[in-house]
Backbone atoms as SQL, in Angstrom:
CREATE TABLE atoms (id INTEGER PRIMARY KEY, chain TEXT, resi INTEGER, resn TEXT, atom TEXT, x REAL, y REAL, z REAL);
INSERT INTO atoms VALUES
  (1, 'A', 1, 'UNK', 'N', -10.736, 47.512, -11.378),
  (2, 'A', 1, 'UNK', 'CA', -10.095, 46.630, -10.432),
  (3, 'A', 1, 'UNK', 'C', -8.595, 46.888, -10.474),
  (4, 'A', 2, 'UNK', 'N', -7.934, 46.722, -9.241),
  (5, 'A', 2, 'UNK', 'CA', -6.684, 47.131, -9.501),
  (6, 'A', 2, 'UNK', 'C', -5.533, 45.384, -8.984),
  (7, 'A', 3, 'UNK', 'N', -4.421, 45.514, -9.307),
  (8, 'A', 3, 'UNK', 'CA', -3.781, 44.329, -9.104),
  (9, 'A', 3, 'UNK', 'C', -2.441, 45.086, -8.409),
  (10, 'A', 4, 'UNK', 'N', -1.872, 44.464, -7.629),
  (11, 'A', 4, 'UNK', 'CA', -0.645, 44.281, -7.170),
  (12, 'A', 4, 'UNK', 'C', 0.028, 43.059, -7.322),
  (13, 'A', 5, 'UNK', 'N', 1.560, 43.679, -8.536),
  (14, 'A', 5, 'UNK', 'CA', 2.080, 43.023, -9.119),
  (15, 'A', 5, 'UNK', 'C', 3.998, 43.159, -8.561),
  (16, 'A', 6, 'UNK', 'N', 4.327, 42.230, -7.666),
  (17, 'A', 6, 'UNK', 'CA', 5.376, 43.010, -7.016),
  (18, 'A', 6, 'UNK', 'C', 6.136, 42.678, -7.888),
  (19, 'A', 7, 'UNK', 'N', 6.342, 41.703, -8.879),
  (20, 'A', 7, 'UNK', 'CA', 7.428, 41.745, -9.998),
  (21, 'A', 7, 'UNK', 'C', 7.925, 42.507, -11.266),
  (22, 'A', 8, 'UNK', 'N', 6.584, 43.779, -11.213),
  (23, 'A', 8, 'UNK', 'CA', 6.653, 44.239, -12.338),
  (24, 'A', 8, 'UNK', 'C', 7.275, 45.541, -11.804),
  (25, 'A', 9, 'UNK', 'N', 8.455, 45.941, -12.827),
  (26, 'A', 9, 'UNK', 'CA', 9.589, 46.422, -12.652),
  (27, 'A', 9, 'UNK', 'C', 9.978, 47.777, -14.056),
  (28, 'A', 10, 'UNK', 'N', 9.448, 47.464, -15.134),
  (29, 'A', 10, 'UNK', 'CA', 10.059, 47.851, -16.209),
  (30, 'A', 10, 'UNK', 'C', 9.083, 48.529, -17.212),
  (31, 'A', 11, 'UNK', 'N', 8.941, 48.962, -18.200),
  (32, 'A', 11, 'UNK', 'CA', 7.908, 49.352, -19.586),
  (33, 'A', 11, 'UNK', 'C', 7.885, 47.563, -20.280),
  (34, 'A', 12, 'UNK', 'N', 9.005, 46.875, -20.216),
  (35, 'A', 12, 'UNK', 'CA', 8.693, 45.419, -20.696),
  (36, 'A', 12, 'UNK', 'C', 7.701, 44.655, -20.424),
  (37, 'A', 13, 'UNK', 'N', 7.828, 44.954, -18.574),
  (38, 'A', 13, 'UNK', 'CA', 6.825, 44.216, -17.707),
  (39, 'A', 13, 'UNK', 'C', 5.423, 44.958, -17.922),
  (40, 'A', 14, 'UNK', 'N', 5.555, 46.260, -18.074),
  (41, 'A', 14, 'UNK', 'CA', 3.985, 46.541, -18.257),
  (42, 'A', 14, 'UNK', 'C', 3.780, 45.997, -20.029),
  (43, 'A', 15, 'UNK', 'N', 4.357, 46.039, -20.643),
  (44, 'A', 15, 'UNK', 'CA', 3.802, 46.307, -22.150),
  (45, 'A', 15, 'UNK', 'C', 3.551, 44.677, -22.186),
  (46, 'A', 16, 'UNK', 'N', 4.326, 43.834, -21.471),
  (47, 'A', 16, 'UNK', 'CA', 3.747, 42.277, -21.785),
  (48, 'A', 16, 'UNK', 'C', 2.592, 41.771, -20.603),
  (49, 'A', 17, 'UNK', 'N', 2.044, 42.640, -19.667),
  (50, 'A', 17, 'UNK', 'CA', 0.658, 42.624, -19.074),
  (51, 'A', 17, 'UNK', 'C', -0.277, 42.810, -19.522),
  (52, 'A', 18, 'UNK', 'N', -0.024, 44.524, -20.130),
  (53, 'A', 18, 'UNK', 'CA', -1.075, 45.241, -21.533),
  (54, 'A', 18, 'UNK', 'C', -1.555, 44.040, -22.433),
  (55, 'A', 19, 'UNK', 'N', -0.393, 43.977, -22.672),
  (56, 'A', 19, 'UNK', 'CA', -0.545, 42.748, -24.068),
  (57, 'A', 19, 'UNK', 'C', -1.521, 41.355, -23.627),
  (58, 'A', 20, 'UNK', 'N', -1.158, 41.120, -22.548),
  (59, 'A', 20, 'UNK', 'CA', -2.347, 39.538, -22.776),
  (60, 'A', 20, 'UNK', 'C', -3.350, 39.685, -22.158),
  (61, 'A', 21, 'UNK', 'N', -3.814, 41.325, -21.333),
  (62, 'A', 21, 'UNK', 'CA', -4.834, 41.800, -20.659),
  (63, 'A', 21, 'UNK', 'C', -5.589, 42.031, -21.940),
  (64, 'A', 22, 'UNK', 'N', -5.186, 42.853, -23.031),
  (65, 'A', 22, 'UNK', 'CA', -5.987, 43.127, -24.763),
  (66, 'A', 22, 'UNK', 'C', -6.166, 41.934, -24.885),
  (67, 'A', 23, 'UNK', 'N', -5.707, 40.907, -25.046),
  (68, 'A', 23, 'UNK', 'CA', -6.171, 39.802, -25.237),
  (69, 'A', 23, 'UNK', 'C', -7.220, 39.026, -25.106),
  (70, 'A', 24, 'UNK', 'N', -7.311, 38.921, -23.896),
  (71, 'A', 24, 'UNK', 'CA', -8.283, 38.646, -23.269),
  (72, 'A', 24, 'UNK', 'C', -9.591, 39.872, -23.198),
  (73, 'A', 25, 'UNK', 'N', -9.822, 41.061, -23.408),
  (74, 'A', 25, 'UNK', 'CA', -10.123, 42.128, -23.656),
  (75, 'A', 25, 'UNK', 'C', -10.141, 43.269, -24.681),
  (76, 'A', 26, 'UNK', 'N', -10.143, 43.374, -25.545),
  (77, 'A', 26, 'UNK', 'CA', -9.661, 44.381, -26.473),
  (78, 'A', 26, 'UNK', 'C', -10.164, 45.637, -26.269),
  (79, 'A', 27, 'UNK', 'N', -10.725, 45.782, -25.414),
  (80, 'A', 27, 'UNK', 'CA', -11.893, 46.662, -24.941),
  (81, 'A', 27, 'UNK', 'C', -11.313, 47.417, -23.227),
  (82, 'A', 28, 'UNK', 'N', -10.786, 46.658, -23.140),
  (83, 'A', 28, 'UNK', 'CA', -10.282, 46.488, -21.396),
  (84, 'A', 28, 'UNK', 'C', -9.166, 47.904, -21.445),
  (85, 'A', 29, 'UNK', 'N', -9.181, 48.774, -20.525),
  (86, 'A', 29, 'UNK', 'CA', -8.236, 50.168, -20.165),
  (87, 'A', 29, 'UNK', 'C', -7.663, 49.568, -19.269),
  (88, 'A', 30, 'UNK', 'N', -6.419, 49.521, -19.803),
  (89, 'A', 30, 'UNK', 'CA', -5.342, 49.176, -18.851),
  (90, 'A', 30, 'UNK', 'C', -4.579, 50.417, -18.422),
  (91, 'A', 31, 'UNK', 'N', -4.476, 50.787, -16.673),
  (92, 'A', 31, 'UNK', 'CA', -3.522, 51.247, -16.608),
  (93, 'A', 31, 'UNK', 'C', -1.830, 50.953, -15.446),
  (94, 'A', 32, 'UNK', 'N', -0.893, 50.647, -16.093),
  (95, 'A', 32, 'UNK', 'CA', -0.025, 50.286, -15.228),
  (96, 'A', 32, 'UNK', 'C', 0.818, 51.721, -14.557),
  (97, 'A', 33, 'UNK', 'N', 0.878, 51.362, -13.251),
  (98, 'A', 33, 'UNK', 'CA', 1.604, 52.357, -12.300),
  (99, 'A', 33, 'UNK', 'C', 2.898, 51.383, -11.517),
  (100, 'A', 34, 'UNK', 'N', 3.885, 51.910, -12.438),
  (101, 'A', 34, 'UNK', 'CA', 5.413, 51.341, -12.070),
  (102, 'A', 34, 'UNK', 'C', 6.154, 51.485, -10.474),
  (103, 'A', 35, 'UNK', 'N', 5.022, 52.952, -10.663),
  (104, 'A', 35, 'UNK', 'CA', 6.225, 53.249, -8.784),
  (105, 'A', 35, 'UNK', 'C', 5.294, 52.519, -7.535),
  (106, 'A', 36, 'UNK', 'N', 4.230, 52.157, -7.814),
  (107, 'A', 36, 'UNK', 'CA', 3.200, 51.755, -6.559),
  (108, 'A', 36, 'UNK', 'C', 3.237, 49.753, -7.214),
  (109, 'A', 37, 'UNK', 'N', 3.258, 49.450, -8.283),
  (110, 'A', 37, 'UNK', 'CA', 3.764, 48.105, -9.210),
  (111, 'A', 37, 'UNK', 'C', 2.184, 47.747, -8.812),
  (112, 'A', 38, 'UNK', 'N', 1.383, 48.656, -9.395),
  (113, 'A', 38, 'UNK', 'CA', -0.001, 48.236, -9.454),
  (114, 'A', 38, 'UNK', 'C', -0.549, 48.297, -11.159),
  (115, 'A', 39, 'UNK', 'N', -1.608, 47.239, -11.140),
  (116, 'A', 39, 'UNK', 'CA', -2.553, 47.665, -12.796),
  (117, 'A', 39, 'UNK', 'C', -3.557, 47.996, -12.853),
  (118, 'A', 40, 'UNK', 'N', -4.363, 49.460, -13.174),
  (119, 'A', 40, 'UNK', 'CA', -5.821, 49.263, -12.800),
  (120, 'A', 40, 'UNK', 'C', -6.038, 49.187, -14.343),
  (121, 'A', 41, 'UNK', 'N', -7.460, 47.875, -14.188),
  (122, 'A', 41, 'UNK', 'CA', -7.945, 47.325, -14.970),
  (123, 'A', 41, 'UNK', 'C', -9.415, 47.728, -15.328),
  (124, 'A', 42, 'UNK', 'N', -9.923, 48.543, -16.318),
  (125, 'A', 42, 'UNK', 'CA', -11.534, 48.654, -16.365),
  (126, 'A', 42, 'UNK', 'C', -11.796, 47.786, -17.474),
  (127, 'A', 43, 'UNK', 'N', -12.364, 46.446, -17.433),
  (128, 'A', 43, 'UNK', 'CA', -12.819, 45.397, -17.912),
  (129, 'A', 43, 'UNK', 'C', -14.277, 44.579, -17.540),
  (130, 'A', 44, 'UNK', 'N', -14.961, 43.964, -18.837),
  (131, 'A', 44, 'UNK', 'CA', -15.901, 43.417, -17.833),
  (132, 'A', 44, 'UNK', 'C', -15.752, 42.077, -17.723),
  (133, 'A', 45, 'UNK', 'N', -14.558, 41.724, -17.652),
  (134, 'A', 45, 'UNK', 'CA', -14.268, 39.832, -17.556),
  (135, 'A', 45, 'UNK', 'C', -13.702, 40.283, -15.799),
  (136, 'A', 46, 'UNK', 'N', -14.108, 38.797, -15.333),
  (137, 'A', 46, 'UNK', 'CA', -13.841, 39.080, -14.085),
  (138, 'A', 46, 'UNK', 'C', -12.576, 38.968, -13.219),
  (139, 'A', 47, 'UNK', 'N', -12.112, 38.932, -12.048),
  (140, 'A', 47, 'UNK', 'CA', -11.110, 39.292, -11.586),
  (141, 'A', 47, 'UNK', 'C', -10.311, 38.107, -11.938),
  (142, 'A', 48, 'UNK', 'N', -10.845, 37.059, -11.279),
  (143, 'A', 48, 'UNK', 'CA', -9.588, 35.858, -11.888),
  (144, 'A', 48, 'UNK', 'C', -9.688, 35.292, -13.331),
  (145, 'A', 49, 'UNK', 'N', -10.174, 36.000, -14.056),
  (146, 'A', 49, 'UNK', 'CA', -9.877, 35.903, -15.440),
  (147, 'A', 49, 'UNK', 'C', -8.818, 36.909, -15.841),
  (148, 'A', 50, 'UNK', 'N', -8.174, 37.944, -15.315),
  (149, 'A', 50, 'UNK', 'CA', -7.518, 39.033, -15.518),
  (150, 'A', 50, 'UNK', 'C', -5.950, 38.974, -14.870),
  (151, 'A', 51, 'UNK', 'N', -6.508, 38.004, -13.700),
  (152, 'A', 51, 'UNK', 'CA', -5.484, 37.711, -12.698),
  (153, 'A', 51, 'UNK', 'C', -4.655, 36.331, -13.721),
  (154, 'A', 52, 'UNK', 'N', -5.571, 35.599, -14.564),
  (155, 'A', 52, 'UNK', 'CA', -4.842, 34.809, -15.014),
  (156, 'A', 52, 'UNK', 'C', -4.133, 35.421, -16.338),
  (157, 'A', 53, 'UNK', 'N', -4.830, 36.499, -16.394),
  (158, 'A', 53, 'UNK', 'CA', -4.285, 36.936, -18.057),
  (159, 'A', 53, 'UNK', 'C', -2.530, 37.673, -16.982),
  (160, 'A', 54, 'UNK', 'N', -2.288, 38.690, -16.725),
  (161, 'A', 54, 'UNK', 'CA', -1.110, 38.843, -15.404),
  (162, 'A', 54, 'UNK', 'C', -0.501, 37.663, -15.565),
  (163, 'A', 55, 'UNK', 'N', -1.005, 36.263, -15.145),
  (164, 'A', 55, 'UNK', 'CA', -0.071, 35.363, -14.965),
  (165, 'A', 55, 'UNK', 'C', 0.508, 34.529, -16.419),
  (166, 'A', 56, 'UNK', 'N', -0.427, 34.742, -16.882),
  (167, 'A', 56, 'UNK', 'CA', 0.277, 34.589, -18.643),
  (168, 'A', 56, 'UNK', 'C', 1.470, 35.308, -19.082),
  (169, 'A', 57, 'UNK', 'N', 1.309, 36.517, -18.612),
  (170, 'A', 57, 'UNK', 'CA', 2.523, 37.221, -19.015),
  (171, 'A', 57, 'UNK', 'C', 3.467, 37.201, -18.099),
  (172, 'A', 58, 'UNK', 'N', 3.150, 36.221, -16.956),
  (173, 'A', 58, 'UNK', 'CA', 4.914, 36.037, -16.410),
  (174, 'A', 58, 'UNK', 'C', 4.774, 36.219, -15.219),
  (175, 'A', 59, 'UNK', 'N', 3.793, 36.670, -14.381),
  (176, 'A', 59, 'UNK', 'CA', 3.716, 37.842, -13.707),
  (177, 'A', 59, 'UNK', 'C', 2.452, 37.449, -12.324),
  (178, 'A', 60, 'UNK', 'N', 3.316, 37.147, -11.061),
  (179, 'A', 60, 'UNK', 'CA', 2.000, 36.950, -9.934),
  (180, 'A', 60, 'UNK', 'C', 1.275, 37.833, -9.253),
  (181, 'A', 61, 'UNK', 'N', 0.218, 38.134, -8.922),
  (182, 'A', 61, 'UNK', 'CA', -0.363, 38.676, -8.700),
  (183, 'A', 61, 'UNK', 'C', -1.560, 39.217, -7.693),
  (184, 'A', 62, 'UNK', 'N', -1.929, 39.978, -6.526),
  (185, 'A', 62, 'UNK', 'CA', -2.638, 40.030, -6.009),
  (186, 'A', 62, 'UNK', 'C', -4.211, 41.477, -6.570),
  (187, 'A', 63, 'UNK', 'N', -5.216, 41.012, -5.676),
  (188, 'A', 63, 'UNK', 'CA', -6.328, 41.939, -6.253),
  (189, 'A', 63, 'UNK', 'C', -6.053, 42.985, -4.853),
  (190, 'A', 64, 'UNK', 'N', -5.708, 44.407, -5.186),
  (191, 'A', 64, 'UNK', 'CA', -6.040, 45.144, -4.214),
  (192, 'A', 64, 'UNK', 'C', -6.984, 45.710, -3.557);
């Protein structure tokens, strides 16, 4: 699943997405793409569980 995250800007902003996406996942492949400010997520928790983990770390979010 992928997210569009128009606030995320930085290695900060991805490494504190990473971070509460493992969280919620430890298992979960995160990958963040800075120049498109998307996350693709291979997890098996579902979208607005992922979307809320994103918003834990600061961060709003759409499912692309």
């Amino acid at each position: 699943m992928i997210f569009h995250v128009p606030d995320m800007s930085c290695s900060h902003c991805t490494a504190a997405i990473t971070k509460e996406i493992a969280a919620l996942d430890p298992a979960a492949k995160v990958t963040p793409d800075l120049t498109n400010r998307t996350v693709d997520v291979e997890t098996a928790q579902t979208d607005d569980a992922v979307a809320q983990a994103i918003k834990t770390a600061g961060y709003d979010s759409t499912r692309v």
